[in-house]
Structures are given as structure tokens and as C-alpha cells.
C-alpha positions in Angstrom: 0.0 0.0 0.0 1.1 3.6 -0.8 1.3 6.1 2.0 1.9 9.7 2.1 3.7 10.5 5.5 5.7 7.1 6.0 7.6 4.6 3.8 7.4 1.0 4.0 10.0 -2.1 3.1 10.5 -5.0 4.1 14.0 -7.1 4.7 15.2 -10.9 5.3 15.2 -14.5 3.2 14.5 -16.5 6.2 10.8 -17.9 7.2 10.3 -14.9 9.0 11.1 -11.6 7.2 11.4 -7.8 9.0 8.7 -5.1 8.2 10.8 -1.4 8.5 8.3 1.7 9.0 10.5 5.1 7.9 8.1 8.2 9.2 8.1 10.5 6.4 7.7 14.7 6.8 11.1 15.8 6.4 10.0 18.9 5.5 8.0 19.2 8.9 11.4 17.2 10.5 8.7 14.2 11.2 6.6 16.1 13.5 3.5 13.5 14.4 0.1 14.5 12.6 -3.0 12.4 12.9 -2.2 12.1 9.2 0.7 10.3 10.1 -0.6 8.7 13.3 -3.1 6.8 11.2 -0.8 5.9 8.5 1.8 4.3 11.1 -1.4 2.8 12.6 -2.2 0.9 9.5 0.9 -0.2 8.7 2.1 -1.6 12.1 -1.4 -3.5 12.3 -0.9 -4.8 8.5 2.6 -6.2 9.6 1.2 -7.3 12.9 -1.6 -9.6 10.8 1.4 -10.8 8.3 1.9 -14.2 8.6 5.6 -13.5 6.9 7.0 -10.7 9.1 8.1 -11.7 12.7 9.6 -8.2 13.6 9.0 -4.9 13.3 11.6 -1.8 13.0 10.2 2.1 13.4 12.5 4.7 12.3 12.9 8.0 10.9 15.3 10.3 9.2 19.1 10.7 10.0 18.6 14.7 11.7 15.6 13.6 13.3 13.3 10.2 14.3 10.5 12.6 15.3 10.9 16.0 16.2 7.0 15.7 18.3 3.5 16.2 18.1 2.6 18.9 15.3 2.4 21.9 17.5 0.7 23.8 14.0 -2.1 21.3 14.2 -3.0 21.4 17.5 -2.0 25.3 19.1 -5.7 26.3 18.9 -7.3 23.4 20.2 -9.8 24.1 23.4 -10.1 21.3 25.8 -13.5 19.9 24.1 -11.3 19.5 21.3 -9.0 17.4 22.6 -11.3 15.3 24.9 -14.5 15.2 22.5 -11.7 13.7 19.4 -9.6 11.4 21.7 -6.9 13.4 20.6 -3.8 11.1 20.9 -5.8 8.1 22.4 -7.2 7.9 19.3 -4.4 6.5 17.2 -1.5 6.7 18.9 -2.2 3.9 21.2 -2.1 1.6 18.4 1.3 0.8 19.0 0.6 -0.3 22.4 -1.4 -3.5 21.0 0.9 -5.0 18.3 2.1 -8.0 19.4 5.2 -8.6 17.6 8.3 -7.2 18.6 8.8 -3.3 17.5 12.3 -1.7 17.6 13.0 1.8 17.2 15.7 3.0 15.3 16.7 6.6 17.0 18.8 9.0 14.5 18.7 12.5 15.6 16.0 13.9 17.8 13.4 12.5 19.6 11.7 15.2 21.1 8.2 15.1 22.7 5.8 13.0 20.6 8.8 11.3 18.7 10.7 10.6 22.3 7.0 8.8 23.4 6.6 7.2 20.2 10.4 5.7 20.7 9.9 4.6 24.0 6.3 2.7 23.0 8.2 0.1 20.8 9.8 -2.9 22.8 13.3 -1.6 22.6 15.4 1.6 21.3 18.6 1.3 19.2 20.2 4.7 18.8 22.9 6.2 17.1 25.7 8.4 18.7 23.8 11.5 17.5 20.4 10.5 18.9 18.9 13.1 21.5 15.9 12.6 23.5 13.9 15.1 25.0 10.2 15.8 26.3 9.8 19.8 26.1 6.4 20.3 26.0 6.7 22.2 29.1 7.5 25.1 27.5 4.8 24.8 25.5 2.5 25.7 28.7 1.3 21.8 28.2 2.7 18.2 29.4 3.5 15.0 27.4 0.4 13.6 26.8 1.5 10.6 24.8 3.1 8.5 27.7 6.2 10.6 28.3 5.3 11.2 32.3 4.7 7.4 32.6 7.2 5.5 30.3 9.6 7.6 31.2 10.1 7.3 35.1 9.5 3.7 33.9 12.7 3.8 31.7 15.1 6.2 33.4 13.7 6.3 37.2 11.8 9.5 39.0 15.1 12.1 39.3 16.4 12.1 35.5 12.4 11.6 34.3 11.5 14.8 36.2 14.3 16.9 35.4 13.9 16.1 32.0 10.4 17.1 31.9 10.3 19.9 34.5 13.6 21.7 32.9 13.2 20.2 29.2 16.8 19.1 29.3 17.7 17.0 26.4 19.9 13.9 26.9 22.2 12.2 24.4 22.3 9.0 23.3 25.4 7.7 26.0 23.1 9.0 28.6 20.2 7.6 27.4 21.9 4.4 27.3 23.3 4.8 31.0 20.1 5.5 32.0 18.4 2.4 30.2 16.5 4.5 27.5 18.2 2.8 25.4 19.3 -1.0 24.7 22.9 -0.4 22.3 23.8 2.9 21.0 25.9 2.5 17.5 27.5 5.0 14.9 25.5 7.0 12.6 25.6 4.9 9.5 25.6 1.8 11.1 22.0 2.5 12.8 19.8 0.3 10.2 22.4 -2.6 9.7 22.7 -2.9 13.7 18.6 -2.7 14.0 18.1 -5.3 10.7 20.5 -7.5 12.6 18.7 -7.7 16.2 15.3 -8.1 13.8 16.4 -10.7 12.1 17.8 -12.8 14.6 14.3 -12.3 16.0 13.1 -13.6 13.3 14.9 -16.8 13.1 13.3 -17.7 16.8 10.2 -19.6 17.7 7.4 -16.5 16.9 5.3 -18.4 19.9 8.0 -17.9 22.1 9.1 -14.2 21.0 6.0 -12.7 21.4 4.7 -14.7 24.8 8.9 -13.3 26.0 7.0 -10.0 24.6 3.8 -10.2 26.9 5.6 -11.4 30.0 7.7 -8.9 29.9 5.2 -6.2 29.5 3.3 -7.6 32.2 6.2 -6.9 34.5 4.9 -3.2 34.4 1.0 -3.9 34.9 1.3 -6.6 38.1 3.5 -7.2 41.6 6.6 -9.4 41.1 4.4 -12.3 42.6 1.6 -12.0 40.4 4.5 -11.6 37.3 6.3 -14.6 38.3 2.7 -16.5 38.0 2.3 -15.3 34.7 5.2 -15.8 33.5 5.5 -19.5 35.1 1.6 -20.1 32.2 3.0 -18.6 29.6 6.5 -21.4 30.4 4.2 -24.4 31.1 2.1 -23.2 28.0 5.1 -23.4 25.7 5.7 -26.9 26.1 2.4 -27.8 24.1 4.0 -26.0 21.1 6.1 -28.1 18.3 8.8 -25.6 18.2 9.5 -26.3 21.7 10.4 -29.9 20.9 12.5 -28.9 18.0 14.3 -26.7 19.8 15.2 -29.2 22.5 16.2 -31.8 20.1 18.2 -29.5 17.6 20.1 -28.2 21.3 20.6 -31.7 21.9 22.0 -32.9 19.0 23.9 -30.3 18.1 22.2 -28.6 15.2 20.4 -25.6 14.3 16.7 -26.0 15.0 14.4 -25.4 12.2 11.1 -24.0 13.8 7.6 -24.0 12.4 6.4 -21.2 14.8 3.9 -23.3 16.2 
């Protein structure tokens, strides 16, 4: 399908290939529209349904992943507006629900809306020029798409709330000392180092990737007890699956298992 604000592609020879999302507004340095929003929407929920593609990569341009929320499109909103329209829960959300693994590929800024949008996927990748940021208090507003939540989550309460109470923008070492981010990498070698953690995804059991997926997840929604008795299913669970006894037999003998994801 042809899209307007975002490009498609997809990579891999294996079973399991990797769908790659570029957000598109260069122009507008990828700030987040509902234009946009519903475009990314579709296309991470037409991968999600794709029998063929086992991971998922979200990136952007090499100045900037997303430089936020399209400040032109919503300045003159009233609060009816925003609640009446669903204004970010509307389509933004989306990302939340796809079960497959999503990795972000960070080039540039992230600021606001594109540092929220980064921290939704399952893990971040950045390069050394990646710099993350959730300004919108100058703005006179708040992050609205997660930023207040995700990012305590990610970073803990003292860097979260400086970053949001000052604006202060942190680079992509920091972000990785922090735990932002999962590998930080040089400019150019951004894509190759995201196509390789997708595709070794791919090559696993997709039963097993994407109950890892929702176990881990649930680590944020539950107390450790009640994690460790969800996690402890989804284990028992995998044992009905066939890829489970291939795996064990190909570890076994010595060879590489050849899964069916099922």
C-alpha cells in the first residue's frame, strides 16, 4: 500500500522476514500528525496480521526520528477538542497493542511525541547523534503521549523529572546509561545494527518471541508475585508448542533448529 507521510520495506530471506516503517515529513522534521498517526497505525497492524514478518523496525530520518507532536495542528485546540476527538488516544495507542516485537531505530532527535513514540516500541537502538527530550513544558502543556509514565519507567523519578520539568535533552550515551536505550551505535551503522537484532528475532520460535513479549510487559502492569505466576503459564504453555520440541532436540544434538512457529 502507498502512504503519504511514512515509507514502507520489508528485509530478510529467512521464514520470518522484517517489516521497517520510515516516518516521512522531512519537510516538517517528522513532526507527528493524525495524518501520520493513522498511516503508522495501519501499517504496524498490516505487519502485525502478516503471517511473513516476525519483527518490526520504526525509524525516521538521520537529523531527526520525530521531532514531536505537530504543534501547528493542534495550538488552537480548546479542551473539548482534545477530549471530545480522543486526541492522541485515538491512534497513537495503536502501537501499544501490536504484538510482535517493534524496535526503534533513533537517529537524531526525539523530542516530545517522537521521544514517546520511541519509548512505546519494545526496545530503542540509537545512534551516537540521537537526543531525546520531552519539552512540551514550554509549551505551557505536558507530554500527553506516555512521556510522564514511560519515562520514570525507563530512566527512574530524578532524571524523568528533570527532563520534563527543565526540558533538558539527553544524548544518546546518557540515554543508554540510563536504560532508554538497549545499544547505542555509529551514525551509519544504525539500520544494519537494527536489521540484525530483527532478524535474529526472526529466526526464533514467533510463539515464544512474542509470549517473551507479553511477559515482559506484564512486568509493568502486576506485583513481582503475580508476574512470576504469569510468566510461570505462559512457560508451562510453551511446552504444548512443536517448536519447543524442536528446539530441544536441535540443542541436543547439536544442530540448528528449524522451527515452524507453532
Amino acid at each position: 500500500m502507498d502512504y503519504d507521510t511514512i515509507l514502507t520495506a520489508e528485509y530478510g530471506d529467512g521464514a520470518l522476514r522484517t517489516g521497517v516503517i520510515t516516518l516521512n515529513r522531512p519537510k516538517q522534521v517528522n513532526a507527528l500528525n493524525d495524518a501520520l498517526m493513522d498511516e503508522l497505525g495501519d501499517a504496524l497492524c498490516a505487519y502485525d496480521a502478516d503471517d511473513r514478518i516476525g519483527c518490526i523496525i520504526v525509524t525516521g530520518g538521520e537529523k531527526a526520528f520525530a521531532a514531536g507532536a505537530d504543534v501547528s495542528a493542534m495550538a488552537r485546540f480548546t479542551f473539548m477538542d482534545a477530549f471530545r476527538s480522543g486526541f492522541i488516544t485515538r491512534n497513537w495507542e495503536t502501537l501499544a497493542s501490536v504484538r510482535k516485537p517493534v524496535i526503534a531505530a533513533v537517529s537524531g532527535v526525539a523530542l516530545g511525541g517522537g521521544c514517546e513514540l520511541a519509548m512505546m516500541c519494545d526496545f530503542i537502538i540509537a545512534a551516537e547523534n540521537a537526543r531525546f527530550g520531552q519539552p512540551e513544558i514550554k509549551l505551557g502543556i505536558i507530554p500527553g503521549a506516555g512521556g510522564t509514565q514511560r519515562l520514570p519507567r525507563a530512566v527512574g523519578k530524578s532524571k524523568a523529572m528533570d527532563m520534563v520539568l527543565t526540558s533538558r535533552m539527553m544524548g544518546a550515551a546518557e540515554a543508554e546509561r540510563a536504560g532508554l536505550v538497549s545499544r547505542v551505535v555509529a551514525p551509519e551503522q544504525l539500520m544494519d545494527e537494527a536489521l540484525s537484532a530483527a532478524a535474529m528475532i526472526c529466526s526464533l520460535s514467533l510463539p515464544s518471541v512474542l509470549m517473551a513479549k507479553e511477559s515482559v510487559n506484564h512486568a509493568f502492569e502486576s506485583s513481582l508475585a503475580e508476574g512470576i505466576r504469569y510468566e510461570r503459564r505462559l512457560f508451562h504453555s510453551l511446552f504444548g508448542t512443536e517448536d519447543q520440541k524442536e528446539g530441544m532436540d536441535a540443542f541436543l544434538a547439536k544442530r540448528t533448529p528449524e522451527f515452524k512457529h507453532c
